[in-house]
N, C-alpha and C positions, 0 to 999 in steps of 0.2 A: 673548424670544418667549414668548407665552403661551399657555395651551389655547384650544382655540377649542370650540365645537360643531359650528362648519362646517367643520370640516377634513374634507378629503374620506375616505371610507373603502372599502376595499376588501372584498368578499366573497370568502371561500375557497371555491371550487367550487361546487355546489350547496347547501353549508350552510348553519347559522345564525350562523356564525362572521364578521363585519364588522369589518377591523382598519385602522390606521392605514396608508399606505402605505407604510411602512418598519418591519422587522423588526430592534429592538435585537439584535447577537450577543453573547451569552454568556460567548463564547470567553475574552474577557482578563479576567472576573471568577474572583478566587482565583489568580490568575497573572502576567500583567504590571499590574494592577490589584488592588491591597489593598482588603481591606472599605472601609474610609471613601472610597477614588477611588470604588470599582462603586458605595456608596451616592449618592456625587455625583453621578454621571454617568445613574444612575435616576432622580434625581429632577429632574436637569435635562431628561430624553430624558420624562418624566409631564410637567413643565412647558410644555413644546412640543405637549402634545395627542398624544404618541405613548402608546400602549399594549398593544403586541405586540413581548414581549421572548421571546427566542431560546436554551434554553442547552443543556445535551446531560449522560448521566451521565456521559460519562468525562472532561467537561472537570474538571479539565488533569490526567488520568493522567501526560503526559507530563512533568511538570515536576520537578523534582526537589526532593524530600522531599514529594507528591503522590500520591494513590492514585487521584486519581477523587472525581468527587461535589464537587469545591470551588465551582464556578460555578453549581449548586441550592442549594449550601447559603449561599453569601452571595447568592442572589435571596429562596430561603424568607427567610431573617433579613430584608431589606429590607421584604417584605411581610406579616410580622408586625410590623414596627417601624412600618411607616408605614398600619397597618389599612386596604390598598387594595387587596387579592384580586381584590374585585367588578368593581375597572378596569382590572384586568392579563389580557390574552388571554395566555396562557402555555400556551408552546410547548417541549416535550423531545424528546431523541431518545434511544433507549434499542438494547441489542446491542452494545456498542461497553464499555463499562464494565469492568477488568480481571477482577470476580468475577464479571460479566452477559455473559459473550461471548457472539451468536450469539441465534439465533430460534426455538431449541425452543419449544413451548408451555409447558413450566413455566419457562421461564427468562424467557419474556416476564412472568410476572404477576409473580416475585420480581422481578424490575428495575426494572419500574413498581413494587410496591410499595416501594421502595428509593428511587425518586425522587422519590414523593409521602411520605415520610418527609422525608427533607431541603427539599423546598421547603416542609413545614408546611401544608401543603391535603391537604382532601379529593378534589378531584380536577383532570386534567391536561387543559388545551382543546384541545390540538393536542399528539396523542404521534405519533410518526415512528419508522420500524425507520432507526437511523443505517445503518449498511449494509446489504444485503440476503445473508442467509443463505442461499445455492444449496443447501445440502446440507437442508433443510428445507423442506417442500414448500409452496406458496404457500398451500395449503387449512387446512395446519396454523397457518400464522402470523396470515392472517386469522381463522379462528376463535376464536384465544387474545386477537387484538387486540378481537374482538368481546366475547368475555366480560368483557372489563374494559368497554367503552362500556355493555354491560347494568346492569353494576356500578354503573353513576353513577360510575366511577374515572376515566371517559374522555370529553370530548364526541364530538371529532371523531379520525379515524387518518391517516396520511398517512408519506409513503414517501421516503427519501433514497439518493440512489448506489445506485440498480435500473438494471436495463437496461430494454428501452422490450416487449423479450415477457415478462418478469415480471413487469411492470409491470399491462401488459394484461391478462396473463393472472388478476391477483388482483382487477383490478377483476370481470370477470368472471367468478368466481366468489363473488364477492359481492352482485354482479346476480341472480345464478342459484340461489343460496340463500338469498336477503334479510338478507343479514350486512351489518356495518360496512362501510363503503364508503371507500377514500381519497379525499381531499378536495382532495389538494394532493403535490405531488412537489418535492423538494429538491435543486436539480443544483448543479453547479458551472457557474458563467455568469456570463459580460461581458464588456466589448467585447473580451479581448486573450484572451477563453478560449470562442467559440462553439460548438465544434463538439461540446464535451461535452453540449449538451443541442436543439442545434436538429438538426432533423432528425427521429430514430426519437425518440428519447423527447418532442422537443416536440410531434412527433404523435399519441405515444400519449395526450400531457396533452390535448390538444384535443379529440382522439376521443369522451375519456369525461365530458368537462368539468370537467378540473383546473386547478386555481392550479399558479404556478408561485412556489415563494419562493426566489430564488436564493442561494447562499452563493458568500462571496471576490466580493462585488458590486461592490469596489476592487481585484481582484486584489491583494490582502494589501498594499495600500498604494499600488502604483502609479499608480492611475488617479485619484489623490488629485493627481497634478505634482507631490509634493516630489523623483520621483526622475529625474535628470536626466541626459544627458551632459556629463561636466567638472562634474557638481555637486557640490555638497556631501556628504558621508554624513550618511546619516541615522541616527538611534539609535530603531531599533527590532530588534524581536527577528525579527523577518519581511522584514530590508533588503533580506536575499542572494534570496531568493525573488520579490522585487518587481522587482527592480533587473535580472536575468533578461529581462526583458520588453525591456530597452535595446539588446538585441544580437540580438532580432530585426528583419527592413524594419518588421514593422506596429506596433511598442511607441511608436517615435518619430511613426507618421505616425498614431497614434490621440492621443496628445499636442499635437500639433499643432491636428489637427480638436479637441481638447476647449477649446485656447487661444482658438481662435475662437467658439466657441461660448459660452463661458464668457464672452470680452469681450463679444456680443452682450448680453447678461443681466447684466452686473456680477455675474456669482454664480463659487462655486471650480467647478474641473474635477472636485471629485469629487463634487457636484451634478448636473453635468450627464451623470456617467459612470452617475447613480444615474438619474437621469432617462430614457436613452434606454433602462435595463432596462423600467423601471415601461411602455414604452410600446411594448413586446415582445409578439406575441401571447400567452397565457397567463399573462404575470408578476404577480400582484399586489402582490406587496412582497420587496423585495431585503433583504438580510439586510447591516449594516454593525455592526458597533464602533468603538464610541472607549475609549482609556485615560483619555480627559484629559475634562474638562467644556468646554475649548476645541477639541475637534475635532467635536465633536457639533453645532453651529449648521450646517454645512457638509452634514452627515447630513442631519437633518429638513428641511432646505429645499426638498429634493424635493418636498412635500408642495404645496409654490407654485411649482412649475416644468413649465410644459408648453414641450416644445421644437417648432418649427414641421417640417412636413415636410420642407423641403430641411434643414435640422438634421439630423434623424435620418439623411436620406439619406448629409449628410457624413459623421457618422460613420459610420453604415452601411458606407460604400462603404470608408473609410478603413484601418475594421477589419478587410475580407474576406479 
């Protein structure tokens, strides 16, 4: 697959931010992904016409002999080695970081500048509070996320794992004070996980006219069908989390609906699982990873897939 021009593209909220309709994740670069896979797998997900890659400072605190900062700092490396800044919409998420915890105002501007260190830019297209700081008041976090967009540190701001009156509530006061504005809200969303974001926070995104970029757009692999009953095991580091979904009624009867849908289209099930996000009121671009440069065809194909209404309906209904 090659770049196109006409691939279609999505705009973030009312900004000037226009991205591919799917958001490369982060998540397995520096982790279950070594520098030369994540460099693979960038420059196959550039070759498809994508260019809105996903990554967060604390990816992969969790890993062990890992502090944080691995999955900036092999995208910076990528995008000084392949001189294509200019074509990369890049997106972080900052608060979450083991030395960056949390949303004080001095703690926002050392994190951003922490992560615009390791990616090797001057500045970040899309920064996100990864979670939201209750104990910090929304006026404080917005005005420290503005002083970095003054900066030229920031284009756009936007918000992860808030609730839908924090949410609300920072938009307006950013209306009311002519500060930075979020653009876009980061849920957790898809067909085997709706109720985290439809409802209060999908309405709050509507309300004020936000994107929606969802993360876990596969449920951590599930909605990909490799995970079955009486299947196979899989070897992934995220199986036991996937496989979860099998021993609820809806894991199996969303699997079903994705089988037939999937045969309609000769395309995989996790095409089509990406597909009936993208066509969610607010979504503009689901968030996936690949380890491998063979899972990632499956990803961007979204990009050429529109499903018919009784489609959506199936799944829809299958899922509820």
């Amino acid at each position: 697959m090659t770049a196109s021009t006409s691939s279609p593209r999505a705009r973030l909220g009312s900004s000037d931010l226009t991205v591919f309709p799917l958001a490369l994740g982060g998540n397995v670069f520096g982790w279950t992904a070594d520098e030369a896979q994540s460099f693979a797998v960038l420059d196959a997900f550039a070759a498809a016409g994508g260019d809105f890659v996903d990554t967060a400072d604390a990816y992969s605190a969790w890993a062990p002999g890992n502090s944080g900062g691995e999955s900036e700092t092999v995208v910076g490396r990528w995008l000084a080695a392949r001189g294509n800044r200019a074509d990369v919409v890049l997106a972080t998420k900052i608060g979450s970081h083991p030395q960056f915890k949390g949303l004080k105002a001095a703690n926002v501007a050392a994190a951003a500048e922490a992560s615009l260190r390791r990616l090797g830019t001057d500045h970040i297209d899309l920064l996100y509070t990864h979670f939201d700081d209750e104990s910090t008041p929304v006026e404080e976090i917005i005005t420290a996320l503005d002083a970095l967009v003054r900066a030229g540190k920031v284009r756009q701001i936007a918000a992860s794992n808030i609730s839908p009156a924090r949410l609300a509530a920072s938009v307006e006061f950013s209306d009311r004070e002519g500060l930075a504005r979020y653009v876009a809200v980061q849920p957790h969303y898809n067909l085997v996980s709706r109720n985290t974001y439809e409802g209060g926070l999908a309405d709050v995104a509507a309300r004020y006219g936000l994107s929606a970029v969802p993360y876990y757009g596969l449920a951590s692999g599930f909605l990909t069908g490799k995970y079955r009953i009486g299947g196979a095991a899989v070897d992934s580091v995220r199986a036991g989390g996937a496989a979860r979904h099998l021993e609820t009624p809806r894991g199996p009867k969303v699997l079903e609906a994705l089988d037939t849908v999937a045969a309609n289209h000769g395309a995989e099930p996790a095409t089509v699982a990406l597909a009936w996000l993208l066509a969610q009121p607010t979504v503009a671009a689901p968030i996936a990873s690949a380890r491998t440069v063979e899972q990632l065809p499956a990803l961007v194909a979204v990009a050429g897939l529109t499903l018919s209404e009784a489609e959506l309906t199936l799944l829809t209904e299958a899922s509820a």
